[in-house]
C-alpha positions in Angstrom: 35.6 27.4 8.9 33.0 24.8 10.0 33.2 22.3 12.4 30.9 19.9 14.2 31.7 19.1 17.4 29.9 17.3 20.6 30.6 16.9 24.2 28.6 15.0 26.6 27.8 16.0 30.3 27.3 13.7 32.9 23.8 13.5 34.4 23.0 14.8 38.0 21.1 11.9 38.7 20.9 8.4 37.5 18.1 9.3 35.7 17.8 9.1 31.8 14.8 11.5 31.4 14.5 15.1 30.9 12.0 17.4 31.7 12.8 20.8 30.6 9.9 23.1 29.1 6.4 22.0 27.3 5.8 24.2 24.3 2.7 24.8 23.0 2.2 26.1 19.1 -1.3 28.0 18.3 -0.8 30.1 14.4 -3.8 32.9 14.8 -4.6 32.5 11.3 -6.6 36.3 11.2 -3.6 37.6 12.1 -0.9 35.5 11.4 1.2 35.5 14.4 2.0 32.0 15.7 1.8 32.4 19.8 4.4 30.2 21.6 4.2 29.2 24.9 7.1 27.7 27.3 5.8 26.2 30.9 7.2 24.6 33.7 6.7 23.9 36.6 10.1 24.3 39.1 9.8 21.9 42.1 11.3 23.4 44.7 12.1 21.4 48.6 9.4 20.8 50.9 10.8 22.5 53.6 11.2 25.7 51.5 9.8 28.7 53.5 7.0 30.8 52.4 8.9 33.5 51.8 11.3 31.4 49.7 8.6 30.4 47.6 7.4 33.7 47.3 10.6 35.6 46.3 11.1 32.4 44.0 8.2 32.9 42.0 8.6 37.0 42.2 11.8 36.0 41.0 10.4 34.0 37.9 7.3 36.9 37.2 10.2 39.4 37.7 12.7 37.9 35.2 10.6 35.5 32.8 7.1 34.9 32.4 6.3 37.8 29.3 5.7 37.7 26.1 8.7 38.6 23.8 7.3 39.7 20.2 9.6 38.6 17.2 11.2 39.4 15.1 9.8 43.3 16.3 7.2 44.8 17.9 5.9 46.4 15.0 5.7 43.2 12.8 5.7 40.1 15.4 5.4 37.1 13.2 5.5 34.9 16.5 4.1 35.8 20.6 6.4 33.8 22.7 5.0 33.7 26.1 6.8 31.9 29.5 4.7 30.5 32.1 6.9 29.3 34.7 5.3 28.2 38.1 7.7 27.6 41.6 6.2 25.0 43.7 7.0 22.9 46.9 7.3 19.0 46.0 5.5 18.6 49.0 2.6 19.9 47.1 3.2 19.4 43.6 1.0 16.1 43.4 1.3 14.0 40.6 4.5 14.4 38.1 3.6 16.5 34.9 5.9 16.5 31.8 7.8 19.7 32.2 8.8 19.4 35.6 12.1 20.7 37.0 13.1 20.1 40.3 15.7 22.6 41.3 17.8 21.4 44.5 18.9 24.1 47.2 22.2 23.2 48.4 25.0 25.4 50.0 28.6 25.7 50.2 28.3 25.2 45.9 27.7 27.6 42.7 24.1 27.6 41.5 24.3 25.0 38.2 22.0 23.2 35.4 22.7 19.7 34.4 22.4 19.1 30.7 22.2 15.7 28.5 24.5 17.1 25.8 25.8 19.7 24.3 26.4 20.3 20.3 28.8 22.6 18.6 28.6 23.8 15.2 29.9 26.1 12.7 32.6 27.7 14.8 34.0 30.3 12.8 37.3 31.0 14.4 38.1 34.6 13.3 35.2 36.1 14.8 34.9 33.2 17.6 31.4 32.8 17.2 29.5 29.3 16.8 26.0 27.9 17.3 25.4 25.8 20.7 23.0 22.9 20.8 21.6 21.9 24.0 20.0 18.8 24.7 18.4 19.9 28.1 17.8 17.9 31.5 15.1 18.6 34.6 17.6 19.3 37.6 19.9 22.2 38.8 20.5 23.6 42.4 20.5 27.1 43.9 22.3 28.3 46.8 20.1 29.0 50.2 20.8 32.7 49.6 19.0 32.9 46.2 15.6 31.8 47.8 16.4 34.7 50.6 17.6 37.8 48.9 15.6 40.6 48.4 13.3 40.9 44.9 15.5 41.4 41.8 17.5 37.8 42.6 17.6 36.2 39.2 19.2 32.7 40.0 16.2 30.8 39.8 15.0 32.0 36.5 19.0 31.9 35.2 19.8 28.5 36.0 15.2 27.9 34.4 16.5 28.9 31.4 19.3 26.3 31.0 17.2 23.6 31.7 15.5 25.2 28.7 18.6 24.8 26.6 19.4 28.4 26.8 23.7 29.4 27.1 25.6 31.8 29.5 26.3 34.8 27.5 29.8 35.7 29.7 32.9 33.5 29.4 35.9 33.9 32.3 38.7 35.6 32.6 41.4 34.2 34.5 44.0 36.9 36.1 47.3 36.4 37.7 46.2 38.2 40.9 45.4 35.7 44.2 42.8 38.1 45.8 40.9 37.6 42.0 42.0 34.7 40.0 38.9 34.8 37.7 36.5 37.4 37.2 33.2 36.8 34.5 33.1 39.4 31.6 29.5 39.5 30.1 29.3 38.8 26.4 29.0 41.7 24.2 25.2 42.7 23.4 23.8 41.5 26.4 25.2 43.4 29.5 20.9 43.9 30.2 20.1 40.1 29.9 19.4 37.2 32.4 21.9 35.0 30.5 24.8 37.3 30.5 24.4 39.4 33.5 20.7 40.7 34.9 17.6 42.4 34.2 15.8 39.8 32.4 15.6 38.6 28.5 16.5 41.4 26.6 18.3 40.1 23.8 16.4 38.8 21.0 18.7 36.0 20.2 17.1 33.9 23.0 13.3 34.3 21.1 15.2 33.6 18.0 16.1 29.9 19.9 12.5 29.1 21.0 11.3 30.5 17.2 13.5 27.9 16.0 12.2 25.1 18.0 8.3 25.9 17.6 9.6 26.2 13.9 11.4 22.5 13.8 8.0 21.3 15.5 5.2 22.7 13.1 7.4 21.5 10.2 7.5 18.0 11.9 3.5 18.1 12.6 3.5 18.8 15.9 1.8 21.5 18.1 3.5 20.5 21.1 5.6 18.9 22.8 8.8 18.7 25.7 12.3 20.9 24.5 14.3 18.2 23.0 17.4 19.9 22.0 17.9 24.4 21.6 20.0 25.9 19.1 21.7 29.2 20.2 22.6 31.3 17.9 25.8 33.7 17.7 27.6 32.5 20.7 30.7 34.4 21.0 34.0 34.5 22.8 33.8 30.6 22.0 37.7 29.8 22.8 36.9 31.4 26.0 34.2 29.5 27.5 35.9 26.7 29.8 32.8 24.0 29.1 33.0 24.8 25.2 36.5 24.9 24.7 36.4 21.3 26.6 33.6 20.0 24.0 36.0 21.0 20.9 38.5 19.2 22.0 36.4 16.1 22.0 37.1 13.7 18.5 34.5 13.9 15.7 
């Protein structure tokens, strides 16, 4: 039932680096929960208003920057924490690592580049397989998502892509012209960000940045940029237009 598969996705920008988020690993040895933290910083346009910026980091506070205990509240082995910052590039001074800049253009739908994407262990009865993302630092919003009232959740959405975190709803298409295609979110995560609002609610995202801070402590490191996120249990697999275009790729 396995089967390795890759797809690359063609950069924004002529640029070979990626930003995506700087995670920080510090075990509490008294209590033995290993705290995790994700930052960013999300460089928005200059000429962003105030109130854009404002509603764009409500939107982040709103939607991301928690803590998440896992695997349970009642016996967290790990404290992952987000700390995501909005900021004009006016004013963002000199580069830092885990910069994303995050474009506002109209007339387009709000999307994350990405460097590449892995696919492994599809299992084709239940239509389920594990996506790795090699992340990138650029994505756009539309104008409206930086002027909607409080409870928008582009900004942190298309954040947590240049993560390396999936969409959790696939497409439907419909033989009706008035609505062709209509998104159906993914089952067990009609209350997330990923799949259709509210924020992270599904632990399978903590389970992703677990992994990672995992991977790195075993490696010897305590920190360091997102180079690549494994999601776990992605479903509905032969329904996702991008995915179903990386299987078909050769071996």
């Amino acid at each position: 039932m396995s089967k390795i598969v890759s797809a690359f996705v063609a950069f924004l920008t002529a640029s070979s680096a990626y930003a995506s988020g700087w995670v920080e690993i510090s075990p509490d040895t008294r209590t033995g929960v290993t705290r995790v933290t994700i930052s960013s910083r999300v460089i928005l346009p200059s000429e962003t208003s105030n109130v854009g910026m404002a509603r764009a980091q409500a939107d982040l506070n709103y939607q991301l920057n928690k803590t998440f205990l896992y695997p349970n509240d009642r016996a967290p082995r790990f404290k992952v924490r987000f700390a995501v910052t909005a900021i004009r590039e006016s004013e963002a001074g000199a580069p830092q690592p885990a910069d994303n800049q995050i474009a506002v253009i109209s007339g387009q739908r709000s999307h994350a580049t990405l460097n590449a994407i892995h696919i492994r262990n599809h299992n084709r009865e239940t239509d389920c397989a594990e996506v790795l993302i090699q992340p990138s630092d650029h994505a756009s919003i539309a104008p409206s998502d930086l002027d909607e009232s409080l409870g928008s959740n582009t900004l942190a959405h298309e954040t947590l892509h240049l993560f390396g975190i999936d969409d959790r709803y696939h497409d439907l298409h419909l033989n009706s012209a008035e609505m062709p295609i209509i998104s159906v979110t993914d089952e067990g995560f009609d209350f997330d960000i990923m799949g259709s609002q509210y924020g992270l609610s599904n632990l399978l995202h903590i389970r992703s940045f677990v992994d990672l801070a995992t991977r790195m402590k075993a490696s010897g490191k305590s920190s360091g940029l997102i180079d690549e996120l494994v999601n776990f249990d992605v479903c509905n697999f032969s329904k996702k237009d991008l995915l179903v275009a990386a299987e078909r790729q050769p071996n």
